[in-house]
NUVOTI-227091 format. One line per field, with one value per residue (C-alpha): residue in three letters; x, y, z. Coordinates in steps of 0.05 Angstrom, whole numbers. Each point is the difference from the previous one (the first is absolute). Example, Ala and Ser with C-alpha at 12.3 -4.5 7.8 and 13.67 -1.06 7.14 Angstrom:
BEGIN
r <- [ALA | SER]
c1 <- [246 | 27]
c2 <- [-90 | 69]
c3 <- [156 | -13]
% end
This chain:
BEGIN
r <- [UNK | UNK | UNK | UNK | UNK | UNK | UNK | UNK | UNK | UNK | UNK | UNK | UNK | UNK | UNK | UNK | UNK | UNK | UNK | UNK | UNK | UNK | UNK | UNK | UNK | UNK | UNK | UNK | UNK | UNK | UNK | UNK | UNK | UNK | UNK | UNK | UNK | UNK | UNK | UNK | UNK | UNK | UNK | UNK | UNK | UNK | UNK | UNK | UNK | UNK | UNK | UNK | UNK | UNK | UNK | UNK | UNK | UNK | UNK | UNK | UNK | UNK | UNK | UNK | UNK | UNK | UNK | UNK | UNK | UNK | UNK | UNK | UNK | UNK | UNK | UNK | UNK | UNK | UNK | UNK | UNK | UNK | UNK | UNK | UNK | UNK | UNK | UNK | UNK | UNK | UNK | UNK | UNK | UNK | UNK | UNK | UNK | UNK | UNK | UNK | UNK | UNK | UNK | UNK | UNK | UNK | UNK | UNK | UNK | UNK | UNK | UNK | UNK | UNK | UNK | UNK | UNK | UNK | UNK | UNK | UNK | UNK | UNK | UNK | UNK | UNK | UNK | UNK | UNK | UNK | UNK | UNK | UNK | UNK | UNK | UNK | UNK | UNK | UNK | UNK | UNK | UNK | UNK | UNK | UNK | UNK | UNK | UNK | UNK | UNK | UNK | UNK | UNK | UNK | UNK | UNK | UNK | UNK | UNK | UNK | UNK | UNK | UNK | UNK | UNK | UNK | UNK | UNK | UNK | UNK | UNK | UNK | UNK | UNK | UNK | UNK | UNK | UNK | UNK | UNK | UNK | UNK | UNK | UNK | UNK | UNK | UNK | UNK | UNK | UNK | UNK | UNK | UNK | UNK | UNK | UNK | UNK | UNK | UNK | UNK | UNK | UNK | UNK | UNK | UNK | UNK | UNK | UNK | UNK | UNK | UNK | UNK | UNK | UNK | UNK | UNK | UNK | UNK | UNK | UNK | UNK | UNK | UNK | UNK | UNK | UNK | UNK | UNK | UNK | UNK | UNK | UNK | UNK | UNK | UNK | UNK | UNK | UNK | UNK | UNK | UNK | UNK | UNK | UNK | UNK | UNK | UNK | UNK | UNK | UNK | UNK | UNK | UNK | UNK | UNK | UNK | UNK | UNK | UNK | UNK | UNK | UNK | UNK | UNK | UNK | UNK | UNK | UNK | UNK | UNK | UNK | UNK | UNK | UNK | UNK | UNK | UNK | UNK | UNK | UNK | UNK | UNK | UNK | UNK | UNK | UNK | UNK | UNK | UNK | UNK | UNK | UNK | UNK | UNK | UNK | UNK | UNK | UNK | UNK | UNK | UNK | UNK | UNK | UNK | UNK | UNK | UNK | UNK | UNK | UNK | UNK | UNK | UNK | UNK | UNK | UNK | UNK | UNK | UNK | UNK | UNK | UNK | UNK | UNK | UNK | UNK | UNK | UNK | UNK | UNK | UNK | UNK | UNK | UNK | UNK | UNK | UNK | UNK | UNK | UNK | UNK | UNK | UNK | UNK | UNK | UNK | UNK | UNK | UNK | UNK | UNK | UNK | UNK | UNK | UNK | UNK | UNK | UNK | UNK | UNK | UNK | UNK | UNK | UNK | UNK | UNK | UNK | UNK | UNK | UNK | UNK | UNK | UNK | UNK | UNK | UNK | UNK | UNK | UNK | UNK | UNK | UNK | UNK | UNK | UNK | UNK | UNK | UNK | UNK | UNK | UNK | UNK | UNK | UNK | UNK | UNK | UNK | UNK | UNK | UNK | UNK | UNK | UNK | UNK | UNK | UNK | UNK | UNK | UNK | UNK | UNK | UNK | UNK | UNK | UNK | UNK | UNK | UNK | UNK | UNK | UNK | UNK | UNK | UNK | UNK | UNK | UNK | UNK | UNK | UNK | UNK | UNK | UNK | UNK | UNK | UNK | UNK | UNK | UNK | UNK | UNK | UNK | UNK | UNK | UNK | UNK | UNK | UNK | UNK | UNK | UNK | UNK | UNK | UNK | UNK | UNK | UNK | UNK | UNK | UNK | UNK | UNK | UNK | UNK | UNK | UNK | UNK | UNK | UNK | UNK | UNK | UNK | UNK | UNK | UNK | UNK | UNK | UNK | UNK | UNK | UNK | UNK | UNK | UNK | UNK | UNK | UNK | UNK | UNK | UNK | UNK | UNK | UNK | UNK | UNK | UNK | UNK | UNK | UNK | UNK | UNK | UNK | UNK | UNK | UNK | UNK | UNK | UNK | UNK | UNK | UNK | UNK | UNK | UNK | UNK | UNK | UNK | UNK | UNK | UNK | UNK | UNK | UNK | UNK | UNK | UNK | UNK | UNK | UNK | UNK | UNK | UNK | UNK | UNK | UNK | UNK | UNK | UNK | UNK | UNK | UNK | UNK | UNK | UNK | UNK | UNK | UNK | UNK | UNK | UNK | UNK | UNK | UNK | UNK | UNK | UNK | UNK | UNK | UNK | UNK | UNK | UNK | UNK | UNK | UNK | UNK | UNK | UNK | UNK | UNK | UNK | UNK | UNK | UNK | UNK | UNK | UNK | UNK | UNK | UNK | UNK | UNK | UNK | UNK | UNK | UNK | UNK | UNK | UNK | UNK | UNK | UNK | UNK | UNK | UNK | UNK | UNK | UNK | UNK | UNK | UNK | UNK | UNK | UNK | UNK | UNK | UNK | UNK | UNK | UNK | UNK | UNK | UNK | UNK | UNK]
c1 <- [-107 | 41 | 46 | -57 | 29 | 62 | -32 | -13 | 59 | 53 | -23 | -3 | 74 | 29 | -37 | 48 | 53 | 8 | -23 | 43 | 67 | -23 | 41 | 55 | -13 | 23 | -56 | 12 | -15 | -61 | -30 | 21 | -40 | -55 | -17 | 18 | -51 | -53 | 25 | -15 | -63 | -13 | 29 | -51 | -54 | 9 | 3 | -63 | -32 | 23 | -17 | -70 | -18 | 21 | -44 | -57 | -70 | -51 | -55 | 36 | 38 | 60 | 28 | 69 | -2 | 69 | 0 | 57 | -13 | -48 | 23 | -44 | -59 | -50 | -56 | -39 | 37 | 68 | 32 | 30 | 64 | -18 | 10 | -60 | 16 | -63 | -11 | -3 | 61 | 39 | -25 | 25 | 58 | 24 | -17 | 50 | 57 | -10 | 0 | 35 | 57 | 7 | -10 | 63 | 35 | -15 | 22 | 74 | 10 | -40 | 32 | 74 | 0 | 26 | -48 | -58 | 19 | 3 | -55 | -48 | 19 | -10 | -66 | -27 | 8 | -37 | -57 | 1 | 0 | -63 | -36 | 10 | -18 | -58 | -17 | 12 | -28 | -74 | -8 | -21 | 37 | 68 | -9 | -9 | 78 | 14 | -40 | 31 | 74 | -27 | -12 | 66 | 37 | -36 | 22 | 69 | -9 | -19 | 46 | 70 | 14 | -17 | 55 | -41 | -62 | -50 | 21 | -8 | -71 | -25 | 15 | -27 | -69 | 4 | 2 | -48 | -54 | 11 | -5 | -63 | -41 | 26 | -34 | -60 | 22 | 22 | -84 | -25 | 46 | -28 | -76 | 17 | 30 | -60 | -50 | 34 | 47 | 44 | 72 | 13 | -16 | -43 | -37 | -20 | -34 | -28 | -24 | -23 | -38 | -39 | -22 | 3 | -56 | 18 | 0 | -15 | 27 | 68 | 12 | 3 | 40 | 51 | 13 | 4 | 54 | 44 | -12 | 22 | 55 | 21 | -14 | 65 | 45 | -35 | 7 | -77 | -21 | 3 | 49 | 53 | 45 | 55 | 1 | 15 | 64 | 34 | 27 | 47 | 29 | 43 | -33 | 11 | -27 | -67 | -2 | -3 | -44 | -58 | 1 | 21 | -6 | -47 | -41 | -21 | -14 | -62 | -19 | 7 | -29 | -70 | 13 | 19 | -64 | -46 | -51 | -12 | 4 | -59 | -44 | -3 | -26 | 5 | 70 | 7 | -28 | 51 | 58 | -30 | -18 | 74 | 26 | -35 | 27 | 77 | 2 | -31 | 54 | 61 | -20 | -8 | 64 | 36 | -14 | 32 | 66 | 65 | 37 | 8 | -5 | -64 | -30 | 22 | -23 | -77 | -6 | 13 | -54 | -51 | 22 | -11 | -74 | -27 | 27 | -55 | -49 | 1 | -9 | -71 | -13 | 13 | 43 | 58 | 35 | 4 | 23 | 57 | 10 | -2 | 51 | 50 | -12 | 19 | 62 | 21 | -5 | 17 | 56 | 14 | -4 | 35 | 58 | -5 | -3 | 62 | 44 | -27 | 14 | 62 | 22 | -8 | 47 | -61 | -45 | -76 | -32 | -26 | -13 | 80 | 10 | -25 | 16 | 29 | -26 | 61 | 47 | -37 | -43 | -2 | -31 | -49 | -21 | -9 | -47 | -44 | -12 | -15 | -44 | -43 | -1 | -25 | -45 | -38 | 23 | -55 | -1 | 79 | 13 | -17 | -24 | -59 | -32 | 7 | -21 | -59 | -27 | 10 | -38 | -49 | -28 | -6 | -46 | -38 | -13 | -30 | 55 | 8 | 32 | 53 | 14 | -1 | 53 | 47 | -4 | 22 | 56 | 22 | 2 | 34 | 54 | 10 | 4 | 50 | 45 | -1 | 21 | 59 | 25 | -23 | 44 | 57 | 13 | -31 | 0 | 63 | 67 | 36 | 76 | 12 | 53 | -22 | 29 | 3 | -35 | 13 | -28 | -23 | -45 | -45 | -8 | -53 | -39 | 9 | -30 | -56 | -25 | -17 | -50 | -45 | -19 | -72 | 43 | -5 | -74 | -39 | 70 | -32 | 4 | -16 | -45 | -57 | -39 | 35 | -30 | -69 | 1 | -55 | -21 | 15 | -64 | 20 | -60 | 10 | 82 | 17 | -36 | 29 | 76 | -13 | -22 | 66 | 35 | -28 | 16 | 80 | -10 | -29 | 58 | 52 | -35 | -3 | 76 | 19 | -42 | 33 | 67 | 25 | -26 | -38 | -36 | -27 | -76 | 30 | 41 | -68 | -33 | 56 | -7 | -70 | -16 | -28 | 52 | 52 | -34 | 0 | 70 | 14 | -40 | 48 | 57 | -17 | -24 | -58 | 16 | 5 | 67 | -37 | -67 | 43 | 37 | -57 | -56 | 60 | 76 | -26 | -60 | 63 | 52 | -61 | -16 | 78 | 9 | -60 | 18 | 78 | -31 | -30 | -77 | -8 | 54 | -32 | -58 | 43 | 30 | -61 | -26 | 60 | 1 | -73 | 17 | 49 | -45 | -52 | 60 | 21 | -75 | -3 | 69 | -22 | -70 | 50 | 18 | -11 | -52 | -59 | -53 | 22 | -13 | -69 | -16 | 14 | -40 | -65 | -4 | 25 | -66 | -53 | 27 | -11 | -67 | -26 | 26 | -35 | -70 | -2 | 24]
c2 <- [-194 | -57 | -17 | 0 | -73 | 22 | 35 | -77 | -31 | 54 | -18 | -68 | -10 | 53 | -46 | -68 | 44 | 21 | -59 | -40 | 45 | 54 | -25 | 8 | 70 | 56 | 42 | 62 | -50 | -32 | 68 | 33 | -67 | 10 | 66 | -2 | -54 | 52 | 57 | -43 | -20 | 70 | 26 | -48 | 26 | 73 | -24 | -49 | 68 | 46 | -47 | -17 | 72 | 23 | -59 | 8 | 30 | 34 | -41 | -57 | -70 | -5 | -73 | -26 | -70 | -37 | -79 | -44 | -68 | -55 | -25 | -68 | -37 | -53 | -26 | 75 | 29 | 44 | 52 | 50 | 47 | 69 | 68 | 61 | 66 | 50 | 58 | -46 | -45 | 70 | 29 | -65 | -2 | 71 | 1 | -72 | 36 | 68 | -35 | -50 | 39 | 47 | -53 | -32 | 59 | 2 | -65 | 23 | 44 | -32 | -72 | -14 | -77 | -36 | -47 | 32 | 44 | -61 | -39 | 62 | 18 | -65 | -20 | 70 | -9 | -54 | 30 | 42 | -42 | -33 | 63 | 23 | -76 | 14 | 66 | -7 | -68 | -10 | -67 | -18 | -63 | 32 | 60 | -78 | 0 | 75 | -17 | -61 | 46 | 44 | -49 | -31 | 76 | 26 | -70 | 16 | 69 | -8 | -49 | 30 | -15 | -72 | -22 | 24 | -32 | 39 | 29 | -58 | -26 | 76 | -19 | -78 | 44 | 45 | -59 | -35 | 61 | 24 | -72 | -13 | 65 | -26 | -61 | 41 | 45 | -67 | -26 | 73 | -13 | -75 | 31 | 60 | -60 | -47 | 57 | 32 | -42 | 50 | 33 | 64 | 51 | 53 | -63 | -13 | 61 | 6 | -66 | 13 | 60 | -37 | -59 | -6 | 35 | 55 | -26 | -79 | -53 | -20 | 69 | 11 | -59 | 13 | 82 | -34 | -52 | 57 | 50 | -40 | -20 | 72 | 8 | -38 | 37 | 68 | -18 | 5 | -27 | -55 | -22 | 57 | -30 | -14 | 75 | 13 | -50 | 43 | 34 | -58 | 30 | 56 | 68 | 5 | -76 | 31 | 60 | -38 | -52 | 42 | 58 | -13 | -82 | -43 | 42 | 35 | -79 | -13 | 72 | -11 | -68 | 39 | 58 | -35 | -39 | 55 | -7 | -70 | 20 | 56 | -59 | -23 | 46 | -53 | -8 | 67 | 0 | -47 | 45 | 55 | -38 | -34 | 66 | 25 | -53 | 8 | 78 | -9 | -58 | 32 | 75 | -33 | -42 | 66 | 32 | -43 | -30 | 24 | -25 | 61 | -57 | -31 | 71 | 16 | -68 | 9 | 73 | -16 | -65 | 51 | 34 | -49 | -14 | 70 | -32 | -55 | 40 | 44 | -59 | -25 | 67 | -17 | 72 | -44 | 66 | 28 | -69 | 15 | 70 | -31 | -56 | 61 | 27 | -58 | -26 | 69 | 3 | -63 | 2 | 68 | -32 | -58 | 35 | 57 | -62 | -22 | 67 | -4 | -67 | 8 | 56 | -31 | -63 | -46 | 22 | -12 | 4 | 71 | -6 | 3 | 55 | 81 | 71 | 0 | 56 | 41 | -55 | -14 | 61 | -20 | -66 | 26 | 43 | -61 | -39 | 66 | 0 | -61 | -9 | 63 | -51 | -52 | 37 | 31 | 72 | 41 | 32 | -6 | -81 | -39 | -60 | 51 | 7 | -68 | -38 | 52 | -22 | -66 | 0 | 55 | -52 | -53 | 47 | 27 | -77 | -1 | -40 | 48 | -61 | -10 | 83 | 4 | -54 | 36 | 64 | -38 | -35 | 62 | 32 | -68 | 3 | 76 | -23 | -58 | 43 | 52 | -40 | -23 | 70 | 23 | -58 | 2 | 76 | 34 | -22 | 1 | -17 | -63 | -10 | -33 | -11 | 17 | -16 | 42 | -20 | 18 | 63 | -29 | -53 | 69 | 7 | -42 | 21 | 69 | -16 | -41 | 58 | 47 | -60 | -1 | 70 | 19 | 31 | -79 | -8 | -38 | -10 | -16 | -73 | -35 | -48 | 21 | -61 | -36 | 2 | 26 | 70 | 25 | 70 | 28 | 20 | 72 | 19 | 14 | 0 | 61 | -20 | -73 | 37 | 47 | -72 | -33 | 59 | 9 | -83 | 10 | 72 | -56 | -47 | 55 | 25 | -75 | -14 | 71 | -25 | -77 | 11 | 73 | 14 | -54 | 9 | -34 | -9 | -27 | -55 | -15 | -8 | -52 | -38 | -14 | -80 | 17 | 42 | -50 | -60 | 44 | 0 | -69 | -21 | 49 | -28 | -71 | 19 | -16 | -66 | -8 | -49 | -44 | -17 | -16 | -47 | -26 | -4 | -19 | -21 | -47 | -41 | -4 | -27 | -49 | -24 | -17 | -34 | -37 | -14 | -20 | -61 | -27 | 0 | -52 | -43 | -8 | -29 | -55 | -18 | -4 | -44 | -44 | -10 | -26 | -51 | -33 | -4 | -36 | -39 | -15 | -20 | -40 | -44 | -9 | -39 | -52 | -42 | -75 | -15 | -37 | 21 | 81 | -21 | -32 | 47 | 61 | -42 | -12 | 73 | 16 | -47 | 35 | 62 | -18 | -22 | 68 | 24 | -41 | 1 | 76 | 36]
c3 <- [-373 | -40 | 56 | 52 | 17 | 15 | 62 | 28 | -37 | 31 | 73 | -15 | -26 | 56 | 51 | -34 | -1 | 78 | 35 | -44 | 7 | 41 | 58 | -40 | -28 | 36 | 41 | -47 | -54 | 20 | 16 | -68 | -25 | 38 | -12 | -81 | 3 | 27 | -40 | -63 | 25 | 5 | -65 | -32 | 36 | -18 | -75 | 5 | 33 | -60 | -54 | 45 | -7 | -78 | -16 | 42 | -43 | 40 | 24 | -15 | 43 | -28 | 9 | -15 | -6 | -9 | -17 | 19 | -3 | 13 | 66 | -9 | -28 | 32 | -40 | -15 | 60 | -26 | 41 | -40 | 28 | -21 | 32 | 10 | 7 | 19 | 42 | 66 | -16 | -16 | 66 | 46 | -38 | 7 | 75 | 10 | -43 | 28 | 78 | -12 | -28 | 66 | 42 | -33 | 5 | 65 | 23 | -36 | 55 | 56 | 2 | 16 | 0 | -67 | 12 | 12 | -59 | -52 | 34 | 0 | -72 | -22 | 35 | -16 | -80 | 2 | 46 | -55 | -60 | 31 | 16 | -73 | -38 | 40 | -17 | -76 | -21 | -20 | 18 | 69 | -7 | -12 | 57 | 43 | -17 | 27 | 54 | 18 | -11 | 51 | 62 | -11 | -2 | 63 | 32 | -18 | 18 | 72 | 7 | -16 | 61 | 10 | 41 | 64 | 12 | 15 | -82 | -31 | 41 | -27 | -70 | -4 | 34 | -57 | -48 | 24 | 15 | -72 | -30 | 49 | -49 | -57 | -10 | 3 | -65 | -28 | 16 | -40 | -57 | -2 | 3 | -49 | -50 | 17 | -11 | -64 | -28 | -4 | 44 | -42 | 51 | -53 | -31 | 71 | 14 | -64 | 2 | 78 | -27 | -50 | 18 | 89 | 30 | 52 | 73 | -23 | 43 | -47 | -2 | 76 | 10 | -56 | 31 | 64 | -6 | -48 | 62 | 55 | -52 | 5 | 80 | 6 | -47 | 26 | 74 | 18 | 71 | 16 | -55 | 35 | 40 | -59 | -4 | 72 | -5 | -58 | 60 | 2 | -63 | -15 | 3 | -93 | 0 | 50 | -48 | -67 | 30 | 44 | -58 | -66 | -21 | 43 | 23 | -76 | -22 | 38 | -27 | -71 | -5 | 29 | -47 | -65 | 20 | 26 | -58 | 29 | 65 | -6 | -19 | 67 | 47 | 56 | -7 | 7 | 69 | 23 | -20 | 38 | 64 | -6 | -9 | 54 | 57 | -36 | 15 | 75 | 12 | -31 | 28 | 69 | 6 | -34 | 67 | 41 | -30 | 24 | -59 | -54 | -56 | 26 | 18 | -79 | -20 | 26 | -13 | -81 | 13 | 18 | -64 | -45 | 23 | -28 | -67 | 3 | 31 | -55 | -46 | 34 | -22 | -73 | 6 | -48 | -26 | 88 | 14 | -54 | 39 | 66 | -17 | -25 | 60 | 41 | -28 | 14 | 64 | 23 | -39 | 38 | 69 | -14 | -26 | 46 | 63 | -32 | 1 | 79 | 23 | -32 | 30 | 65 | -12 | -11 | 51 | -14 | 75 | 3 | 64 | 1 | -40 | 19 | -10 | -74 | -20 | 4 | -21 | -62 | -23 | -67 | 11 | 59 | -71 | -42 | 45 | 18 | -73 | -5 | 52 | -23 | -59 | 32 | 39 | -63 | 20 | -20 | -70 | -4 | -5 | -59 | 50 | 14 | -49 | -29 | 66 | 16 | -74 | 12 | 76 | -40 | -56 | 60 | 39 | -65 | -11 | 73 | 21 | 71 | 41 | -50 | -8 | 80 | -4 | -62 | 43 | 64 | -43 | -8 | 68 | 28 | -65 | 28 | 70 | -26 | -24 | 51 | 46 | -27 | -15 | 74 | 32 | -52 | -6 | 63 | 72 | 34 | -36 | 21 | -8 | -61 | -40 | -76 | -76 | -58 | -65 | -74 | -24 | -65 | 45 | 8 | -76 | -15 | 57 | -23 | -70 | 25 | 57 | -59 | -11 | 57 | -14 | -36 | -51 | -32 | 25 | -61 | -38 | -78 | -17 | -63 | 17 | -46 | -25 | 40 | 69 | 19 | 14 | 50 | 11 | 67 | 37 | 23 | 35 | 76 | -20 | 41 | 70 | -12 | -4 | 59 | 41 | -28 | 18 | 76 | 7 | -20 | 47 | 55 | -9 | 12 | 57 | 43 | -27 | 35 | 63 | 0 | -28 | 8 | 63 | 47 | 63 | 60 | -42 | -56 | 43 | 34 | -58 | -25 | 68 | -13 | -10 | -68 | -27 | 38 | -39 | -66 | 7 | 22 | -68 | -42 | 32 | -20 | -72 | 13 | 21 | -70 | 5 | 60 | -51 | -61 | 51 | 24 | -56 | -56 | 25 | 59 | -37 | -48 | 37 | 31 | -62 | -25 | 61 | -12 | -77 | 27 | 35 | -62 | 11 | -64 | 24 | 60 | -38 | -33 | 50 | 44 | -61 | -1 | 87 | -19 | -55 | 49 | 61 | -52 | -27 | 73 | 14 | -54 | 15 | 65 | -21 | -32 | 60 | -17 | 49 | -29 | 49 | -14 | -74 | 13 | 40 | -54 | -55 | 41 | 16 | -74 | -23 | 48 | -26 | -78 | 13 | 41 | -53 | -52 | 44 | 9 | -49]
% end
């Protein structure tokens, strides 16, 4: 655990390396880079975990705390450099190496372009020199620094391909959207430092625990501003829409930045932070109901994309809302479980979406595409196993059990709204994904010209399908002491499996009745004016784009164009016009004619002597 620096310092230097000479490094090269980079990352992971577990005692945290420097000193504020290893940091960082490695493998074999092999190599190392600084510092002012690192790598990310347009508007709205949340983590470190005097992350807690009262007023306000901190990073409705344009990237860049980086930021900040987090119960509520609207917006618009990487996009959105239902819960260890279970997949069906659209020279209309079954049977394979995934197949897929505990503890807290809602997340997500299989690999086959792709592409897939089985279901963590652990009411457990199990037996049946085979009834029923205006709202998002134009870009561009005239210089010089016309005035009373000047005295005289009478 010595050289735990070296897994941000590695990154860091391979990052300076290729965008400073990558263009002149041969693709081979770059890649070899790339992946060594990972592969050491990795190396160091699988020795941090041996040496993590021939230390660990029994009913004991073990802690590994490694000082570096003091970064800088104001006064009594000082912001020490120092690395923490614990169970949590060890679990985020083996899930980046171990991802992160086979999603660079994958891009090896997946992109052909030297520049999009250099720029994604490069960008990505320092995506994950960011994600790690902030998994493995314990001071929130530090992680600021990762943070910061990870806005400017998804911006560079999404924009590899700046040179058209539409690319590089994406990746200013990612920018901007991220930086938007951040000032409000930067407002709950000001309010934690206010309140305790204090940025070390287990000082705060402790500190937290002892001496702010559960659900008081600062404590609300400071788990607040950190949450909708984290709703950017973690892509929560209605801070999105910079997920949805990492579309724009390449289908690696997507992979690393919906799974395995981004995405696990948001997450950690509320896990390494859950002890403050269970203090406010209102807070709480306002994950769940935010939760709640993100997996009814991104299941809905799921159904009716045609593009496979915006299907794939808001099918792994719905995902990542069971994460943060299961922490207004307080279930922190299922949340752990559920966020295994999610870079999983989504890593799955972004790869698997790649192999696909690759194989059809680019293609990403599915509307376009049909009958591949019997040209690629292997890949029809891959997505039906994913998709029982995603649908919580009953008693077979991991995602079943863990999301019918999660929806469980919601309905054993009398939370029934928020459980209806989990279960119809999941019958949409089913329905999401059915749909693109249905209209990719059955219907009738269309004449298409079709590439081959690199065997090895299929490895990591391969590797990560063993995975989404139950086989992994409650993989042991060591997060002991370090995150509340909460007993799993088990009572009604069985009748609550059988109902999660008839909902996913539901979803297969209406997929078979829209997708496999449709009727007359089930065209009528689409041609009603509800279902028609259902649809019309899906299509729009919701008319999500249309309110942020109109409640935040127009008021903005009203406002500069207001500001570019120069409202205060309109003021002075509105001043100035006036001191001339008195000036003017004034002149003009200097004439040289006596009986004007006789004239101005007498009335100058009664004046003075109203004055002097009344007053």
């Amino acid at each position: 655990m010595n050289l735990l620096y070296l897994t941000i310092i590695v990154p860091l230097f391979s990052f300076l390396v290729l965008v400073s000479l990558g263009r002149h490094i041969r693709s081979i090269n770059v890649i070899i880079i790339g992946i060594t980079t990972m592969l050491i990352i990795a190396l160091i992971t699988v020795f941090s975990c041996i040496d993590f577990s021939s230390n660990t005692v029994p009913d004991m945290t073990l802690v590994y705390t490694r000082p570096l420097w003091n970064w800088f000193s104001v006064g009594d504020f000082s912001v020490p450099i120092s690395l923490t290893l614990d169970g949590l940091s060890l679990t985020f960082l083996a899930l980046i190496s171990f991802f992160g490695f086979w999603v660079y493998f994958f891009a090896a074999c997946d992109l052909t372009s030297k520049k999009d092999i250099y720029t994604f190599y490069a960008y990505s190392n320092l995506l994950i020199a960011s994600i790690l600084t902030i998994i493995l510092v314990n001071n929130l002012f530090v992680m600021l620094m990762g943070w910061e690192g990870l806005s400017i790598s998804a911006y560079l990310l999404i924009g590899i391909y700046y040179k058209q347009p539409r690319n590089g508007y994406a990746a200013v709205r990612a920018f901007v959207i991220m930086h938007l949340t951040d000032i409000f983590l930067i407002i709950g470190i000001f309010l934690l430092y206010q309140t305790l005097e204090t940025l070390n992350i287990r000082d705060v807690l402790t500190q937290a625990h002892d001496n702010l009262a559960v659900d008081s007023d600062i404590i609300f306000w400071i788990t607040l501003m950190l949450f909708l901190g984290a709703m950017g990073k973690s892509a929560l409705f209605p801070m999105h829409s910079w997920f949805a344009e990492t579309t724009l990237a390449p289908m690696p860049a997507m992979a690393l930045l919906q799974s395995s980086t981004v995405i696990l930021a948001g997450v950690y900040l509320v896990l390494r932070l859950s002890d403050l987090f269970m203090m406010s119960s209102d807070v709480l509520a306002i994950i769940a109901m935010i939760s709640s609207l993100t997996i009814l917006f991104a299941s809905t618009i799921a159904l009716v994309q045609y593009d496979i990487k915006r299907i794939v996009t808001y099918i792994n959105l719905t995902q990542i809302s069971y994460l943060f239902y299961a922490f207004s819960t307080k279930s922190w260890s299922l949340s752990l479980n559920c966020l295994i279970n999610y870079v999983v997949t989504s890593t799955l069906l972004i790869l698997a979406s790649s192999i696909l659209i690759k194989k059809c020279q680019g293609e990403r209309d599915i509307s376009k595409l049909g009958g591949l079954i019997k040209t690629f049977p292997m890949l029809y394979a891959i997505f039906l196993l994913i998709m029982l995934s995603l649908s919580a197949m009953p008693w077979v897929s991991s995602s079943f059990y863990i999301k019918g505990d999660i929806i469980l503890g919601l309905m054993t807290q009398d939370k029934l709204i928020l459980g209806t809602i989990g279960l119809f997340g999941i019958l949409l997500s089913s329905l999401g994904i059915w749909r693109l299989i249905s209209m990719v690999f059955y219907r009738k086959q269309k004449q298409y010209d079709f590439t081959k792709t690199k065997w090895l592409s299929y490895l990591p897939i391969f590797i990560l399908l063993i995975f989404t089985t139950a086989l992994f279901i409650y993989f042991p963590l060591p997060t002991q002491g370090i995150i509340p652990i909460a007993e799993l009411d088990t009572n009604g457990q069985l009748p609550f499996q059988l109902l999660l199990a008839a909902v996913t037996g539901l979803s297969f049946l209406i997929a078979y009745i829209l997708y496999a085979h449709p009727n007359s009834e089930v065209q009528e029923i689409l041609n009603t004016p509800m279902v028609k205006f259902l649809l019309r709202l899906c299509n729009s998002d919701w008319h999500y784009d249309y309110l942020l134009h109109t409640l935040f870009v127009k008021p903005y561009v009203y406002l500069a164009h207001f500001l570019k005239k120069d409202p205060l210089a309109f003021w002075d010089n509105w001043i100035m016009k006036g001191i001339k016309k008195v000036n003017a005035f004034t002149v003009d009373l200097e004439n040289g004619q006596i009986r004007w000047y006789m004239v101005s005295m007498v009335i100058g005289s009664i004046f003075i002597l109203m004055l002097l009478i009344f007053i």
